[in-house]
Structure formats: C-alpha cells, structure tokens
C-alpha positions, 0 to 999 in steps of 0.5 A: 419291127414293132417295139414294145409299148414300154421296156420288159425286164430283160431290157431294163437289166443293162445298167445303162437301160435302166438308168435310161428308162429312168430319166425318160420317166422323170422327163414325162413327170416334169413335162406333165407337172409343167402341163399341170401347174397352169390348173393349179395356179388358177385356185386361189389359197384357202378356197381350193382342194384342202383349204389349207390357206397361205401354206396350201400355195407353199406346197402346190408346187410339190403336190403337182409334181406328186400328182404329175408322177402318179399319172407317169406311173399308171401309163401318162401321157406315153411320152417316156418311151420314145423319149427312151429310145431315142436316148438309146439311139443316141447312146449308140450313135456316140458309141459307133462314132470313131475317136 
C-alpha cells in the first residue's frame, strides 16, 4: 500500500495524529537547524547578512532555527514523514502489547 506523501486532513483529525505529526515536524526543523548552524558559524559578526555586529551572533542561533522552519514548512528535507509513521507504528505496537 503506497501512503501519501504527507497526512491529509482527515488523518490529521485524530488528536493523537496531529499531535504526532507536529513532533515529527519540530523533529525535521531541529534536524535542519543542526544541519544548518555549521554554515552560519562560518560568517564572522559584522561582516555577514546584516552586519549586525556582536549582537548578530546573539541571535544567529534563533535565525537558523527560523530558517530551518521555513524549509520544514515548504516540504524540507521529507524527514518528517517517516518519522511520523513510525511513531504511529510505535503507538500501536504499545497499544496491542497485552499489560
């Protein structure tokens, strides 16, 4: 059976679904950040996007994060749903173990 590329609506209706789907997302925006902080690290305060100086490195972290959501929101890197299903998977497993 071939699953969508990401949860529909109706999927997403179940609490726990969405709830799901919304850690797995915050799961790829981390994993991006991560992936994207190296980059940043490299420009030197002052010299870089908005030459902002000492305070531009204050900042950098939440910018990347920022950053990072963006490309999340407009598909990313697709890590988010495998990430969801197997989480779905898990949750069911839990469910069907006898207690």
């Amino acid at each position: 059976m071939i699953q969508p590329a990401r949860p529909d609506a109706t999927e997403l209706a179940t609490p726990g679904n969405a709830k799901a789907w919304k850690a797995a997302q915050a799961f790829e925006a981390m994993a991006l950040g991560q992936f994207l902080s190296p980059m940043f690290e490299t420009v030197k305060p002052g010299e870089g996007l908005f030459g902002g100086g000492a305070g531009e490195g204050q900042w950098r972290p939440m910018m990347t994060q920022e950053i990072a959501k963006q490309i999340e929101k407009s598909g990313g890197l697709g890590i988010a749903v495998p990430v969801y299903r197997q989480m779905l998977q898990m949750q069911e497993a839990v469910k069907e173990t006898p207690k």
